[in-house]
N, C-alpha and C positions, 0 to 999 in steps of 0.2 A: 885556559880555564879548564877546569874537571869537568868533563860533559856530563849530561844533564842523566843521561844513562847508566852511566858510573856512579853518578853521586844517588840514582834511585836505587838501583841495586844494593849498592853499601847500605841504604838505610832500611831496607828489603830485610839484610841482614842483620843488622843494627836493634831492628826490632822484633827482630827471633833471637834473640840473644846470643847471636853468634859471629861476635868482635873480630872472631878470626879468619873467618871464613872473609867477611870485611874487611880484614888488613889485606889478606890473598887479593882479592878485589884493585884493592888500591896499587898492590905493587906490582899486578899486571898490568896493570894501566901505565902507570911509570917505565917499566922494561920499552912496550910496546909504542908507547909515547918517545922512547928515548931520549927527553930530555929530562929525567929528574932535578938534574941542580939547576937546571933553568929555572924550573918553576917552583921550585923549593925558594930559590932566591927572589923572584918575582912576587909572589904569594899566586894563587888561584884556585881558592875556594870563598865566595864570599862569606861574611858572616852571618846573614839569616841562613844559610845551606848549614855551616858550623856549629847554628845555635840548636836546629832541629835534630842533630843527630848527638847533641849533648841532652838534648830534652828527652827524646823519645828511646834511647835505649832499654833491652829488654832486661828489668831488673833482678833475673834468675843468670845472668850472664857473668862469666869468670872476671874477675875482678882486673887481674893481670893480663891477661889480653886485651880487654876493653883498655885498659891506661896504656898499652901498647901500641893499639892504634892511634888512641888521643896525640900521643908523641909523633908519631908520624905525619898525622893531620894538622898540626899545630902551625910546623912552618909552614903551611899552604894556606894558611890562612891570609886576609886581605886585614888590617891590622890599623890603626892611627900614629902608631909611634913603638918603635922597640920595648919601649916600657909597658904597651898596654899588650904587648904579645909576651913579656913574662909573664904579668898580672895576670892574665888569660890563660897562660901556662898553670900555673901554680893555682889560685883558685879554684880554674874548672877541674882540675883533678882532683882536690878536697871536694868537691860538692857533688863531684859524681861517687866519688869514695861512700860520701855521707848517706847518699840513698839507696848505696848499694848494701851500708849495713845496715839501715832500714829494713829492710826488705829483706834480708837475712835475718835479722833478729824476729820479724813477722814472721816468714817459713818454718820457723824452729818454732814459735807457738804454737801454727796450724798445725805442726806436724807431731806434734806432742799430746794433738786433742784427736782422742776416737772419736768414731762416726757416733757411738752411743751417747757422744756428749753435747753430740750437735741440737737445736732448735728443730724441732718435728723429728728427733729419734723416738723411739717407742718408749715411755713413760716420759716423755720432757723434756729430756737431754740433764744437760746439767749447771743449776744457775742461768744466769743470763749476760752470755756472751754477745759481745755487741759488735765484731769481729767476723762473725763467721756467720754462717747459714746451708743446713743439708735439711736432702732432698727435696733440689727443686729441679723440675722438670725442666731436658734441655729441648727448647723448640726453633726452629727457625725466626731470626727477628721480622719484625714488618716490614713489607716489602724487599723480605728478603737479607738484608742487611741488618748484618752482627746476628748475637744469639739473645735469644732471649729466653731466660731461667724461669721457668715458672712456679711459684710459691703458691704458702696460703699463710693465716694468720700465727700458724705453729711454727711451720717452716722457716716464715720469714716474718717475724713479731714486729711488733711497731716500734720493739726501744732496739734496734737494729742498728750500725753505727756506721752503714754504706753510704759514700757520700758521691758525687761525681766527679770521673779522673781519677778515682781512687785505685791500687795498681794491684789485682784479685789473681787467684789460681782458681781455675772452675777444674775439678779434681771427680772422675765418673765412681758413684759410690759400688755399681751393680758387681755382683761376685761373677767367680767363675770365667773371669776373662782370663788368656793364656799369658803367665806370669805374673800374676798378681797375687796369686793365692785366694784364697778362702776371706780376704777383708777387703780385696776390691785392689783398687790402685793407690796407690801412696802421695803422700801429697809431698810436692816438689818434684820427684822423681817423673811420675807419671803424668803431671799437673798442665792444664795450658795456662800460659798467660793473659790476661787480658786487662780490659781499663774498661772501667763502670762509663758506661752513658748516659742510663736514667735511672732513679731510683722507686718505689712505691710514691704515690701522691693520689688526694683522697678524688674519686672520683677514676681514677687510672687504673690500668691493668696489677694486678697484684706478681709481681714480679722486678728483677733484676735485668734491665737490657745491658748488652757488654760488649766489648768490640775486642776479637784476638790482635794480638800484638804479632802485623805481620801475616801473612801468607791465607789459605783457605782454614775453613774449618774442616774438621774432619766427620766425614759421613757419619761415623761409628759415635757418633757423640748423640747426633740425634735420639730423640725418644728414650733419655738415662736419665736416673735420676744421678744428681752431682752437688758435693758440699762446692762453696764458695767460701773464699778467705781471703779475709784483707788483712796484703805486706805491709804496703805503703803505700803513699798518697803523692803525688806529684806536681801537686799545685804550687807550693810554695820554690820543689825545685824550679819550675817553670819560670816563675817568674823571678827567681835569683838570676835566670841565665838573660833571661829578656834586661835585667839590670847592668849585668854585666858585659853584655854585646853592646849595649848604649853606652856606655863606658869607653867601652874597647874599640867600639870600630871604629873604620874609615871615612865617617860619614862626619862632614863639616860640622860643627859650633857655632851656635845660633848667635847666643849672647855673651858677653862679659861673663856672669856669674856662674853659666854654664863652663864656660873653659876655667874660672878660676876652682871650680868642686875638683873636675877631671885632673887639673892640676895637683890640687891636694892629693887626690888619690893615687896616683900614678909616681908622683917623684921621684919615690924611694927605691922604684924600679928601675928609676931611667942610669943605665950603663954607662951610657954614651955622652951625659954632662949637656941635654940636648938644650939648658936652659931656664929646665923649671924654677921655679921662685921654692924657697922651702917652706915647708908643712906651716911655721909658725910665719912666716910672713904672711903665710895665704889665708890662715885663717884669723892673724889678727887684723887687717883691712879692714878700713872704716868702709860698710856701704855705701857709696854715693847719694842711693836714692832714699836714706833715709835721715833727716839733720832735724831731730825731736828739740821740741822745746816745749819744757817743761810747765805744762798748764797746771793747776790747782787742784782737780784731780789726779793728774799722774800726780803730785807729788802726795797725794794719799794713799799712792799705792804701793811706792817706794817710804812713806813714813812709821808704817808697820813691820818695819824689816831691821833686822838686826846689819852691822856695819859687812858682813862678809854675803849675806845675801843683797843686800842695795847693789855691791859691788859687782855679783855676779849678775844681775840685773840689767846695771848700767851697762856694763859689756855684752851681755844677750842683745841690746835691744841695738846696739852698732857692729857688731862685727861681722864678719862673712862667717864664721862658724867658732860657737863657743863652749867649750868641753868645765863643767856643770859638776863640782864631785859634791858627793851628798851623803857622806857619812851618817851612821846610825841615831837618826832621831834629832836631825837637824834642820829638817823640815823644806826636803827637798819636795816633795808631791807642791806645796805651800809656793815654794820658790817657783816651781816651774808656772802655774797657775798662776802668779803675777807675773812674769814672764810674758804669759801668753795677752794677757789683759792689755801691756803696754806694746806689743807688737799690735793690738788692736785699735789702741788710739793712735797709730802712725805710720800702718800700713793698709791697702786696700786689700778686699777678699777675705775670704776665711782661712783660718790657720791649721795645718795638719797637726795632729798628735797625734801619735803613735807608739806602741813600747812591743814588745816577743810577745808577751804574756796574754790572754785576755783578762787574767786578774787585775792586773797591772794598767792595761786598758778600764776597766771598768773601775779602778782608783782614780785617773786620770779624769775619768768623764764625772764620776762624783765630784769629786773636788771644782770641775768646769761647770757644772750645774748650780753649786753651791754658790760659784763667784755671779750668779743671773748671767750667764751666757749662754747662747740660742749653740743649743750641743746638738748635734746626732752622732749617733754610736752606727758604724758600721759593723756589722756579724750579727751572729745566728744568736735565736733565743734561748736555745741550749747550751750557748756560751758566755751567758750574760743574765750579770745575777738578777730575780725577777724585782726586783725593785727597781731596777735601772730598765726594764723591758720597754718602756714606752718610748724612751729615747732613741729604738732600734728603726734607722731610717724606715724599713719595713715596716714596722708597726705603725709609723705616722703616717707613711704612705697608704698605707690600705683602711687607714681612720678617712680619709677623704673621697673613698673611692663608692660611687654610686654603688647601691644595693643590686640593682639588675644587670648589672655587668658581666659577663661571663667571658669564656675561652680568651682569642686572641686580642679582642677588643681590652680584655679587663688587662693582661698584660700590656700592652702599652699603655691605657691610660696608668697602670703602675710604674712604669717608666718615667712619664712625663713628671706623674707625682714628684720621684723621688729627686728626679734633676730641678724641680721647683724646690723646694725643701734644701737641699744640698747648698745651693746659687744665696739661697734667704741665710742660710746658716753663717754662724761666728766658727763656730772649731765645729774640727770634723774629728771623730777620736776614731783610731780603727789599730788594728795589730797591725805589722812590718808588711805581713804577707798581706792583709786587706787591702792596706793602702794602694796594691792593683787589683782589686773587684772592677767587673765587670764596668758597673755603674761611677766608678771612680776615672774607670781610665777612659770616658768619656768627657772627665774634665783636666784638660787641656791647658798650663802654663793658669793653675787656677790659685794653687798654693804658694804665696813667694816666701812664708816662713814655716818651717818643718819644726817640729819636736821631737824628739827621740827619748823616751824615759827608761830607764833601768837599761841604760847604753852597754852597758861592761858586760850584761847578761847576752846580747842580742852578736852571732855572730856576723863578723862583716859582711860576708855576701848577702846576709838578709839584711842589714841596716842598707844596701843599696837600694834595697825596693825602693823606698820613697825619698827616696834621696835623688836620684835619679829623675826623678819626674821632671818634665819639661816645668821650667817657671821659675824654679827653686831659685831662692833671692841669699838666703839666712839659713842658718841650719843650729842647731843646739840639741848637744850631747848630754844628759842629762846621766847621772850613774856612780858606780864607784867601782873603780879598778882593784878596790883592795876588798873586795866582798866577790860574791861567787862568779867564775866565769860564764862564758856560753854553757851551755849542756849541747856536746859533741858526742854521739854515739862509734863513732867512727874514733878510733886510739891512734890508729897510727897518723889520720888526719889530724888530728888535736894537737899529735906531739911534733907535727911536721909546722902548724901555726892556725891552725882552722880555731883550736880553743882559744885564741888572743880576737877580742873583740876591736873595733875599728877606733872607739875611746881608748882599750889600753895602747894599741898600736902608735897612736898620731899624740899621746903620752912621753913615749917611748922617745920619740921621733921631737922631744922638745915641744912639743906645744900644750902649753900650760892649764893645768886644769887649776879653776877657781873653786879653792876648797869651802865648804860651808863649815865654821867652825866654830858653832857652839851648837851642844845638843838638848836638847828638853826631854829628853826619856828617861835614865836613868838617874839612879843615886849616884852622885859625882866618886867613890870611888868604885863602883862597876864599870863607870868609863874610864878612870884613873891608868889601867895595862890596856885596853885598845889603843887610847889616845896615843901612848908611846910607844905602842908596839907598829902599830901599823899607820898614825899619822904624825910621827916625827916631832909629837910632845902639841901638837898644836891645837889638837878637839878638846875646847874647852867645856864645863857644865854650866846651864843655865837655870839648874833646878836644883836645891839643896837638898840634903840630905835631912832635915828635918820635914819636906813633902812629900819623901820615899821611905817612910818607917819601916824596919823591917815587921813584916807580918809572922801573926803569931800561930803556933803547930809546928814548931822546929827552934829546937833548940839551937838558936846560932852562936857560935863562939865567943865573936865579938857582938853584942847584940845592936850595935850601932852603927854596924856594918852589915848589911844584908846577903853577903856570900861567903861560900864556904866550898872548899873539895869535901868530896865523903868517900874515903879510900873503901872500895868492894874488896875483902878479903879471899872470899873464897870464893869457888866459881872459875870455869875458862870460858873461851867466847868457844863457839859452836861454827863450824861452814852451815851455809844454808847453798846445798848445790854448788859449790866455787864460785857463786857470783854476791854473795854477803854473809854476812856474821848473826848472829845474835849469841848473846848472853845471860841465862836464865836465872842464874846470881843475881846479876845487877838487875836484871825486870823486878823481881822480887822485890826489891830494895826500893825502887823508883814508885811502886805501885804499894808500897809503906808509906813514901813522905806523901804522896797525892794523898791518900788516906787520914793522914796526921793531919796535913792542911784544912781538910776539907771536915773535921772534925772540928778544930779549932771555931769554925763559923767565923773567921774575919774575912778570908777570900770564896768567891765559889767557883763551879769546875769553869764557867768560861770565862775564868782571871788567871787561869793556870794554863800553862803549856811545857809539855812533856817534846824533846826534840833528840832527836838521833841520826846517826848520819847512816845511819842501813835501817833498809828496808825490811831486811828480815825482822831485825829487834823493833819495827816501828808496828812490823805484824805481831809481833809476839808480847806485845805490849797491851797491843788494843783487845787482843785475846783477852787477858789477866784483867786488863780493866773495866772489862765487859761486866764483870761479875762486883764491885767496888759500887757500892749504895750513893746514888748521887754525886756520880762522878760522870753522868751522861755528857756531860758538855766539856768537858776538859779534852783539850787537844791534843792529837800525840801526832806529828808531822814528823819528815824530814829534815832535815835542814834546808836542802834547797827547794824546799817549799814553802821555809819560814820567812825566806828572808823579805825585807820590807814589811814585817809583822812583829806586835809586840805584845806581850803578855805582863799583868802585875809579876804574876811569880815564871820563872823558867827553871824548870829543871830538866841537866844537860845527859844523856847516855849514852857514854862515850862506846863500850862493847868492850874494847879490846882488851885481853889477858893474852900475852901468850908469854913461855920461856924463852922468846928469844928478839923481841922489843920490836915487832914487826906490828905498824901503824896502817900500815896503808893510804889511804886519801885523807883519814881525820889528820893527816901533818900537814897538809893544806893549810897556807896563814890564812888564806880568803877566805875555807869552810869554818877554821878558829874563829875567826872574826865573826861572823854571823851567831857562831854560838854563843859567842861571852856577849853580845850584844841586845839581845832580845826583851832581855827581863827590864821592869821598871823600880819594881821595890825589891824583888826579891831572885838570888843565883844559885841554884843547888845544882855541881856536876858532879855524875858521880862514874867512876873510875879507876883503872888501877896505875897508881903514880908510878912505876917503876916500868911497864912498859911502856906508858905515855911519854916518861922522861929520855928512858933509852932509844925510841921508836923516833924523839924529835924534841930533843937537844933545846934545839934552838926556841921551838915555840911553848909546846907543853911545858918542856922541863923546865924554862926559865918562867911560864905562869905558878907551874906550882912551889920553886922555890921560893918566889914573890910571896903566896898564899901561905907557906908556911911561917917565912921572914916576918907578916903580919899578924901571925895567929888565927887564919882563917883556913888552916887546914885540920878537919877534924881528928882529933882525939891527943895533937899535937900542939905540946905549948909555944909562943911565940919564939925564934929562934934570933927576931932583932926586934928589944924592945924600942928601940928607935921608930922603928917603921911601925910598928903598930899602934905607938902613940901618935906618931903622923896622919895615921890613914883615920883612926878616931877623931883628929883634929878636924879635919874634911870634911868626917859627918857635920861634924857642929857649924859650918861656916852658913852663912847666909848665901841669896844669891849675887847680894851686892858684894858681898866680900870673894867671895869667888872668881868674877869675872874683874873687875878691876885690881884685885891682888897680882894675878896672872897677868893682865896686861904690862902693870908697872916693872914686872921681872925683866920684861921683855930689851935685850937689848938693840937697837937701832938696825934696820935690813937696809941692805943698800939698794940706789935706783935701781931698777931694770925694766927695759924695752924690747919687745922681739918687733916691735910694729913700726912699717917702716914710713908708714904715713904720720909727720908729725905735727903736721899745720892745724888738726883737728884737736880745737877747745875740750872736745868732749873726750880723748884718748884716755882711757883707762890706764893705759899702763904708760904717763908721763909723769906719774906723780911718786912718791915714796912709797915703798912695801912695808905694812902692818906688821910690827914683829909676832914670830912666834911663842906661845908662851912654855916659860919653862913645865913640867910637868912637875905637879904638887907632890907628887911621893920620886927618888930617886928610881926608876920601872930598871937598871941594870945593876943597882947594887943590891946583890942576889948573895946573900950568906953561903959560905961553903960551907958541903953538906960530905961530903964524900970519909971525909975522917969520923964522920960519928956515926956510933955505933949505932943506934937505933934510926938510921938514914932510911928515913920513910918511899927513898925511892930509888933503892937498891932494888936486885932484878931477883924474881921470885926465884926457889929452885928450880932449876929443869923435872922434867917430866920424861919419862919414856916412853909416852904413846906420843905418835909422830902429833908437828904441828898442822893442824888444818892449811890447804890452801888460804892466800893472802887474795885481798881483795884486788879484781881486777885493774882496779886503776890506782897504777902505782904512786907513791908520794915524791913529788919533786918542788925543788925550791927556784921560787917564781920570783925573776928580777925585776925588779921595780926601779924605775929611775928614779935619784934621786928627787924630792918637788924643791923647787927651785922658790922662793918666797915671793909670794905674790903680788902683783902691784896693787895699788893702794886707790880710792876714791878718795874726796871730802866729801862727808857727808851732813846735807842739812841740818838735819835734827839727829840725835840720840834716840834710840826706840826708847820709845813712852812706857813699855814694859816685855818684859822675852816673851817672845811668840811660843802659844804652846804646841807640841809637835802635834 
């Protein structure tokens, strides 16, 4: 084994940031040992010693070094199976990767903001950064231990955004030290590291307690004043590695359902054929302990469901894990909410839901509130919109707590509180990362059925948090692989596989997502190019076009059709610093049609949403519309901060002009997809066709040839009047004509089974697959354009002022497995009428 001496020292080092000085470490130890392949072969390091020194490394530390040691320390690991020491391999390096550009993207903020700009600079600083805090005195902590910063209300204001664990540079502001020059010491350079212990709380010392990462403080520190700067936060890595040590290690399998997860999880790693069962066997298993028979309420709860949600339903409520896709505006939040309702009449306990987001959590808990289910919401108040505030376990907890209770008495009886409340509870709703809070992870094999919402968003190693938990019976993946991935800071991790979520992976990997396939949001031909672009002709509409009028303050082409391209003529896109664009052309233009709309008086600002996929044009937008009379409430977002959000009218700003067809990330079909999807009545993008087309071929340039084919690109006459009498036909259908025209097209799907258990009545997939419907407009018979002359999306002239840098995350084409057609239910009844989204 690594003795105990060795292994302190490494992490001595480890958490000075100095990986190499710690590989030195190790490979004297090995010489000196003189058996490296012995124990290389053997393993001897356990995995709590392996998990601490992936958790606690010091996050100013060389990137490449530290994954140098990782590799060396890898095989010495104590391991459960060759597969869970790749998985161990390969993830713990993305996740250490992840918080190393964390923490580097942090450094380069701190170190971009003067001392003048800090909180207690002399007149103010500047704004209110929630990040940072100068001039607070450094003193010795209580009793000696850590340092503690002292502040005051300037210094260290109250909307302050330091949390605990959080991963800080305490940086001495005073001048005149030897090499520092005349502005003090520099931050990063000069910087210590440390990790926040306490923060401000009322009643408490006005200051930052902190603990150095690693070895003494130094004397010279005392009695200086010093900004403080938060990189990053280490909570959520924490508990990725705690998820993934319980995965990985050597330590026995308690239950059935516990080895059947690890199973799924691990298979695709195992080299060695050691056995595993594969991904779709495992997760289509009928649970044992659950054989539901349908009472008179369940069947009201499955009677309100259209025939692909009963389905996905039916299989939630029996399988060992069931992957949930939830295309735009099909009434996935709806889906999962009954879901959880029927895990409730047939399982004991409270059921976890969880999703990344806290927005996304706080849909979640609405929707669980709505259905009269006894919810508490785990997290902060500040993270939790205030209308949902009372459901903040906290909150209810301290509603019960005797008025006279103070210090440590009042904290346990808080305690006890919440584990009362918790125990009484129907669903628990909390983020990836909550679902190990403190007060969580005192409950113990409590949850035997999990939720997962906006699955495709949440990267794997954080959908392990709660996965992972002891107990876990059921699991359902909730999401959509073809809408936006994880957000991965870290590029070279994303492109290595960190950006593929645990739903696209086990996708991938054959196991079959139950698509929800009809949508209630939009005018059915807005869905008409998603349907076929991105779900294989199969997302049908449930809403005519006669209850999506186009709105009026824009002249729409076809006026029975609600969308339109609006080709931006002049204008180039701009760099914003190499890391986004804007376009002050097209702002211009965007912040005309808001205007024209909001003029007209049939929509108002919070029916409108303004979306763009950079940040820059998102700022430069909200600038311009600052000034726009009664346009206070109109949204202007990201994209990937729309998604799961929908707006009457959207108008889309795409930025990019340049002479040489370079898109960047907007050729993303996932970030496409979210775009063209948002609007209900109404789709205004606006654009320039010619780099959109050149830049991406396949996606843009086949939408806008489409939009032209139909007469829905402005200023441009129809170029198939086939298609555009088509797509007018559309508007006019009803909803019954809609969805049963589409099914009758539909030709016959053949059986299919992944599941290998067959004796069970209730097997979703022993019965016939639903066909797919044809799609109402042919979406690839795309007119040729390239021989006419006025080809709207030919490439502008060149330019001879150089092209701006391109955005940093490059465009690439995301495979998708083919979806295999789905198995089929009989269902009771026919819904009584389409659910609305």
């Amino acid at each position: 084994m690594l003795p105990a001496n060795v292994q302190g020292k490494m992490l001595e080092q480890i958490h000075q940031a100095r990986p190499q000085e710690a590989l030195a470490t190790l490979l004297k130890w090995r010489q000196t040992a003189g058996a490296a392949n012995g124990m290389r072969a053997g393993g001897s390091l356990e995995m709590k010693h392996y998990s601490t020194m992936l958790t606690h490394f010091g996050v100013c530390s060389s990137e490449a070094e530290l994954l140098e040691l990782l590799r060396e320390l890898n095989p010495l690991v104590i391991y459960g199976s060759t597969a869970a020491a790749t998985y161990m391999a390969r993830f713990g390096s993305w996740v250490v990767r992840e918080l190393l550009a964390e923490a580097a993207a942090g450094i380069a903020m701190a170190a971009a903001l003067p001392k003048e700009a800090l909180p207690g600079a002399p007149g103010g600083g500047w704004g209110r950064n929630q990040n940072s805090a100068g001039f607070l005195l450094a003193q010795s902590g209580k009793g000696g231990s850590g340092l503690f910063l002292e502040g005051n209300s300037s210094s260290l204001p109250s909307y302050h955004g330091f949390k605990k664990f959080d991963c800080v540079l305490v940086t001495p502001l005073s001048d005149g030290d030897e090499g520092t020059g005349s502005q003090g010491c520099r931050v990063g350079q000069d910087s210590l590291e440390a990790e926040v212990q306490q923060v401000p709380f009322p009643g408490g010392p006005q200051g930052l307690t902190v603990k150095l990462m690693g070895g003494m403080i130094p004397a010279s520190v005392f009695g200086r004043e010093c900004r403080v700067d938060k990189v990053a936060n280490r909570v959520t890595h924490s508990r990725v590695i705690t998820a993934m040590s319980s995965l990985c290690g050597a330590a026995g399998v308690s239950d059935k359902a516990e080895a059947a997860f690890r199973d799924l999880l691990l298979c695709e790693y195992d080299s060695e054929a050691s056995g595993f069962a594969s991904e779709a066997s495992i997760s289509g298993e009928v649970v044992e302990t659950i054989a539901p028979r349908i009472h008179q309420e369940q069947r009201s709860l499955l009677a309100g469901c259209n025939p692909s949600q009963h389905l996905a339903l039916w299989a939630g409520l029996q399988r060992r894990l069931t992957l949930v896709q939830g295309p735009p505006g099909t009434g996935k939040t709806f889906t999962a909410v009954r879901l959880v309702k029927l895990w409730l009449e047939n399982v004991s306990g409270p059921v976890l839901v969880v999703a990344d987001s806290n927005v996304a959590v706080d849909n979640l808990l609405e929707g669980c509130v709505a259905a009269r289910l006894t919810t508490v919401r785990i997290g902060r108040h500040e993270s939790t919109r205030p209308e949902l505030e009372p459901y903040l376990l906290e909150s209810q907890a301290r509603a019960k707590l005797p008025r006279n209770s103070n210090g440590t008495e009042r904290r346990e009886l808080l305690f006890k509180e919440e584990m009362k409340i918790l125990k009484s509870a129907q669903v628990v709703c909390a983020t990836c990362s909550g679902s190990a809070s403190g007060v969580l992870a005192q409950m113990r094999n409590s949850f035997t059925c999990v939720l997962v919402d906006e699955a495709a968003q949440v990267t794997e190693p954080v959908s392990l948090i709660p996965l992972m938990r002891s107990g876990v019976n059921q699991v359902a993946l909730v999401g959509d692989h073809r809408q936006l991935p994880p957000t991965v800071l870290c590029q070279a991790a994303e492109s290595d596989g960190l950006g593929i979520s645990l739903f696209d992976r086990l996708a991938r990997r054959k196991v079959m997502p139950l698509l929800l396939d009809i949508q209630y949001r939009m005018h059915p031909v807005l869905a008409h190019h998603p349907s076929g672009a991105y779900y294989e002709g199969r997302l049908r509409s449930g809403v005519s076009g006669r209850s999506r009028p186009a709105p009026r303050g824009f002249q729409w082409p076809v006026p029975e059709v609600p969308m339109v391209f609006v080709p931006i003529q002049d204008g180039w896109e701009k760099s914003e610093g190499g890391t986004s664009q804007s376009n002050p052309t097209e702002a211009d233009k965007v912040i005309q049609l808001v205007q024209d709309l909001l003029a007209a008086g049939e929509v108002t600002g919070d029916q409108i949403g303004v979306v763009s996929p950079y940040a820059a044009q998102v700022r430069l937008l909200k600038k311009r519309l600052w000034k726009v009379e009664n346009a206070e409430k109109v949204e202007i977002c990201s994209v990937d901060g729309f998604q799961g959000r929908e707006k009457e009218v959207i108008i889309v700003s795409t930025v990019r002009k340049n002479s040489h067809g370079q898109v960047g990330f907007v050729a993303d079909p996932r970030r496409m997809n979210v775009m063209l999807t948002r609007a209900r009545r109404g789709l205004i993008v606006c654009g320039d066709a010619a780099t959109l087309a050149r830049g991406d071929a396949e996606g843009w340039g086949k939408w806008l040839r489409w939009c032209w084919a139909c007469g829905l690109y402005l200023g441009m006459p129809a170029s198939s009047p086939q298609l555009s009498e088509e797509a007018f036909s559309l508007s006019r259908k009803s909803e019954a004509e809609l969805l049963p025209a589409a099914a009758a097209a539909c030709p016959a799907a053949p059986q299919h089974s992944n599941n290998t258990n067959t004796n069970n009545n209730h097997n979703p997939q022993s019965r016939a697959a639903p066909c797919s419907p044809k799609p109402a407009l042919p979406a690839q018979n795309f007119p040729p354009s390239l021989s006419v002359q006025n080809d709207p999306l030919s490439p502008p002239p060149s330019r001879s002022a150089p092209h701006p840098p391109d955005s940093p995350h490059p465009s690439r084409s995301v495979p998708y497995p083919p979806d295999s057609p789905h198995p089929s239910l009989s269902v009771p009844h026919p819904p009584d009428s389409p659910h609305p989204s």
